[in-house]
C-alpha positions as semicolon CSV with decimal commas, in nm:
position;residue;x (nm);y (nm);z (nm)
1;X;0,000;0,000;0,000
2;X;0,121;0,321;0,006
3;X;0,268;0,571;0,253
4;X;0,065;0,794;0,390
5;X;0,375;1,007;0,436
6;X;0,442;0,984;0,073
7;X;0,107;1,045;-0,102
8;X;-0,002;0,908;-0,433
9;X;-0,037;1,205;-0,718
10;X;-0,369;1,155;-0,850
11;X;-0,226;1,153;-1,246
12;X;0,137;0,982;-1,353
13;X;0,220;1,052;-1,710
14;X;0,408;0,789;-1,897
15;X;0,692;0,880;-2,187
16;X;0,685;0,559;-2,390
17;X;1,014;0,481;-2,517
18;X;1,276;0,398;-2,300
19;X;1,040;0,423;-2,006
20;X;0,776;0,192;-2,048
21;X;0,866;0,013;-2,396
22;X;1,187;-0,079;-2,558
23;X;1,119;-0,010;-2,931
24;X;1,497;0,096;-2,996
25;X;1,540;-0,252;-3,210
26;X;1,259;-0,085;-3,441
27;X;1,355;0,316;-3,416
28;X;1,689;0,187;-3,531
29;X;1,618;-0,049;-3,772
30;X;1,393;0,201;-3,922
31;X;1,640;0,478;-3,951
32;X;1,939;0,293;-4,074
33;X;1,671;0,186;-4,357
34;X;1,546;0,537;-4,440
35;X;1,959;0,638;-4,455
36;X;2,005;0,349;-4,701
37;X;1,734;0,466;-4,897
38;X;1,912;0,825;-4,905
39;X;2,279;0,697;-4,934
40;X;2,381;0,788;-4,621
41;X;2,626;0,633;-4,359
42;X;2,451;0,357;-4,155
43;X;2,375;0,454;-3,816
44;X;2,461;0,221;-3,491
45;X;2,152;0,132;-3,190
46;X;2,388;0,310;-2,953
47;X;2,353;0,665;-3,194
48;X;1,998;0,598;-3,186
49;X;2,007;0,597;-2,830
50;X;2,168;0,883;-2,811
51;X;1,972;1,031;-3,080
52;X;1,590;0,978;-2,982
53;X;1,365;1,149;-2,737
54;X;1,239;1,516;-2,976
55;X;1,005;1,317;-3,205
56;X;1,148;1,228;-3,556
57;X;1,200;1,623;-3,675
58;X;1,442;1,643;-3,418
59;X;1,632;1,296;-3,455
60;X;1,669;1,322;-3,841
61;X;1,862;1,646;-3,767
62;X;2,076;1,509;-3,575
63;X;2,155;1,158;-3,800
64;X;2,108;1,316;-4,195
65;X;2,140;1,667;-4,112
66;X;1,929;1,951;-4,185
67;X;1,930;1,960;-4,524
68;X;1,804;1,587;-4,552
69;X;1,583;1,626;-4,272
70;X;1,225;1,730;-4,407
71;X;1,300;1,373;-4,680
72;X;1,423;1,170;-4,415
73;X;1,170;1,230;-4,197
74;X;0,893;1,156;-4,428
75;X;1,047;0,843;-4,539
76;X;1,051;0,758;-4,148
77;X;0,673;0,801;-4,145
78;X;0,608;0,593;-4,439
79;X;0,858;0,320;-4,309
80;X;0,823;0,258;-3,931
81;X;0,435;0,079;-3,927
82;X;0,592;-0,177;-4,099
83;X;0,882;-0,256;-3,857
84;X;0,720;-0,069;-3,540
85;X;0,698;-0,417;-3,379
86;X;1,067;-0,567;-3,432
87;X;1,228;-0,645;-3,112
88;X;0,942;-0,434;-2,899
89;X;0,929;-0,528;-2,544
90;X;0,803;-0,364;-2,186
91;X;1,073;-0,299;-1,960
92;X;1,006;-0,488;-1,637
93;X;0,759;-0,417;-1,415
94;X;0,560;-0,177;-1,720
95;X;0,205;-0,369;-1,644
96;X;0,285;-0,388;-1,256
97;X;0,302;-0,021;-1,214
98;X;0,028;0,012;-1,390
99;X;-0,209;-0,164;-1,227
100;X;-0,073;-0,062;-0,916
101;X;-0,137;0,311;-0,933
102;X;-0,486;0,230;-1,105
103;X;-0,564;-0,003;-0,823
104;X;-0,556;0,291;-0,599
105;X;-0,758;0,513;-0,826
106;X;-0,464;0,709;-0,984
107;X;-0,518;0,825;-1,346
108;X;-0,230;0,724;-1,599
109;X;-0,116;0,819;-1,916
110;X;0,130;0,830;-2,243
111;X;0,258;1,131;-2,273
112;X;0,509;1,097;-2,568
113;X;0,693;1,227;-2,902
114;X;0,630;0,958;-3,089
115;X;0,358;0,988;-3,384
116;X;0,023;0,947;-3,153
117;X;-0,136;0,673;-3,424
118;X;0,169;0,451;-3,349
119;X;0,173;0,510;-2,996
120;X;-0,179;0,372;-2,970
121;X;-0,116;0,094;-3,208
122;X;0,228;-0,026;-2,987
123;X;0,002;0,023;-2,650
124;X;-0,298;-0,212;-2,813
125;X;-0,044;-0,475;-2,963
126;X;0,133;-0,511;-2,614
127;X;-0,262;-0,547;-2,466
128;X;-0,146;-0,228;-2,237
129;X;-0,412;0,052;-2,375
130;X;-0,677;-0,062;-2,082
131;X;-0,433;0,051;-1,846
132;X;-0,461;0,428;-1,949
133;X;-0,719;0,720;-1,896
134;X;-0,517;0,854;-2,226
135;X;-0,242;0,778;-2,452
136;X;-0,086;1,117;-2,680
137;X;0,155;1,137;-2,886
138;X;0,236;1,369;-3,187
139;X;0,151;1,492;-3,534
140;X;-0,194;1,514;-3,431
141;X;-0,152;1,903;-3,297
142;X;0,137;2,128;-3,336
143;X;0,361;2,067;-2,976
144;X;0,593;1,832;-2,900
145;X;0,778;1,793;-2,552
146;X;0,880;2,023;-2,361
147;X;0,669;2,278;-2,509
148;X;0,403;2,365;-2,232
149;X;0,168;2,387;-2,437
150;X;0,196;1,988;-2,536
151;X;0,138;1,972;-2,118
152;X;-0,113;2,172;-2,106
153;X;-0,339;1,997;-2,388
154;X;-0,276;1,650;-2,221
155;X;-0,366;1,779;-1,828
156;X;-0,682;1,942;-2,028
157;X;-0,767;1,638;-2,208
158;X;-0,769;1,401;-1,850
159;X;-0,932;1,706;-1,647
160;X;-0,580;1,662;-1,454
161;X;-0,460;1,927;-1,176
162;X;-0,091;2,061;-1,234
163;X;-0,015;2,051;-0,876
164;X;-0,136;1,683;-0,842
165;X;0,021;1,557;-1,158
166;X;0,400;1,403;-1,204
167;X;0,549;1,313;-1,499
168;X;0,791;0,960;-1,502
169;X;1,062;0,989;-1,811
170;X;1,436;0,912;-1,940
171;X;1,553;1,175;-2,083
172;X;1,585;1,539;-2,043
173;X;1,330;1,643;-2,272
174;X;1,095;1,460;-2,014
175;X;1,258;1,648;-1,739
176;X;1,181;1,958;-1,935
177;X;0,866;1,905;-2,032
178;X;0,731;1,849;-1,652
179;X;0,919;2,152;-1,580
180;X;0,815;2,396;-1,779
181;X;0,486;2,254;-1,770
182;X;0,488;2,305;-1,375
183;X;0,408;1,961;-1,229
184;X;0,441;1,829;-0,923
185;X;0,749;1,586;-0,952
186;X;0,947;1,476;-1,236
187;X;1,091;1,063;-1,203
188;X;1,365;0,943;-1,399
189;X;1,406;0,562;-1,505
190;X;1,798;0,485;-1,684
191;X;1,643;0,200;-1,871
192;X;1,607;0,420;-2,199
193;X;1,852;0,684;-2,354
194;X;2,045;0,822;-2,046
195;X;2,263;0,721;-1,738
196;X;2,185;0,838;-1,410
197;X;2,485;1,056;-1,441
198;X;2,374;1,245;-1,713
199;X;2,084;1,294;-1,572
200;X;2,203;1,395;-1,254
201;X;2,261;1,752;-1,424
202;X;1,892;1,843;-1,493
203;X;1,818;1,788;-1,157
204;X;1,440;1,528;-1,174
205;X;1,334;1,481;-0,828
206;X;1,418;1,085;-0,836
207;X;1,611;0,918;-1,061
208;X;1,576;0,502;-1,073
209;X;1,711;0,194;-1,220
210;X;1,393;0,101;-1,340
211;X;1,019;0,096;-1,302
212;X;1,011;-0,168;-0,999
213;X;1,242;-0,009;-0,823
214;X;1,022;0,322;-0,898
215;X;0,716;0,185;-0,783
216;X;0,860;0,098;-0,440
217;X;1,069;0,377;-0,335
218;X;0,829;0,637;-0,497
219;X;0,475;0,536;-0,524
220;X;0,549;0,264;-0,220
221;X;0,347;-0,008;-0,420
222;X;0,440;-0,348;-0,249
């Protein structure tokens, strides 16, 4: 149960990759594809680690440069439903959390930068989409994380309270998106794209080696 000296937030927003899923096999195959296509230098899972987290505008940047970006990124699109599902996993303890924090009448949610049709279609292929008041993602409205505004829309959308919402993530955009969004708390898993050391820096209120540990020192679900 949990601690009455540590409350329960009554809304936990999920990032998706790297924090809940593993769908790096896919992202990677996926871009190493779309650079093929465009005769560009193959790109390694550990760039794609270090790559992901800004939605695919952002990444392509970063792997085909700017001036390939806007044709990389809509070869990306067309490509990854067909190889979403390669190598896509939960992390341990993803449906235990879960139902924990909904057994005790806390809302959850996706909040991620991946496309939001994908999102949905990874949550309902894993059998996970019961398990959330709301799942959103991109390319369905104009923000991506950290932009407030992305926050804003999702708290809207579950009737959520700022003060009474935290935000669970692995990377800094996730720490940056609960910050300048204003929620409560801001809890790091290292399972995804970052260390706990580079972490560290941005300063998220807990930082953990994954979601089991998580749910017991944080939410105090046995």
């Amino acid at each position: 149960m949990a601690d009455m000296a540590h409350p329960l937030p009554e809304t936990v927003l999920f990032d998706l990759d790297g924090t809940l899923v593993d769908n790096f096999e896919a992202i990677h195959r996926c871009y190493d594809d779309v650079m093929s296509m465009m005769g560009l230098p193959s790109v390694t899972l550990e760039q794609i680690r270090r790559a992901v987290g800004g939605s695919v505008n952002v990444t392509v940047v970063k792997l085909a440069g700017e001036a390939n970006a806007p044709t990389a990124t809509r070869l990306f699109r067309e490509h990854f439903p067909s190889v979403m599902y390669h190598g896509l996993r939960v992390y341990p303890g993803c449906r235990e959390i879960l139902e924990g924090l909904r057994a005790r009448g806390v809302r959850t949610a996706v909040y991620t930068n991946k496309d939001d049709a994908n999102s949905k279609k990874i949550m309902e292929h894993l059998e996970l989409s019961h398990l959330f008041d709301g799942i959103y993602g991109t390319n369905v409205h104009p923000w991506r994380k950290p932009q407030p505004e992305f926050t804003q829309f999702v708290l809207s959308s579950l009737k959520a309270k700022i003060s009474t919402t935290v935000m669970v993530g692995d990377s800094p955009f996730d720490i940056a998106a609960a910050r300048n969004g204003g929620l409560a708390a801001i809890h790091c898993v290292t399972t995804g794209s970052h260390t706990a050391e580079e972490l560290q820096p941005y300063n998220p209120d807990t930082i953990h080696a994954g979601l089991n540990e998580l749910a017991r020192e944080t939410f105090r679900l046995a």
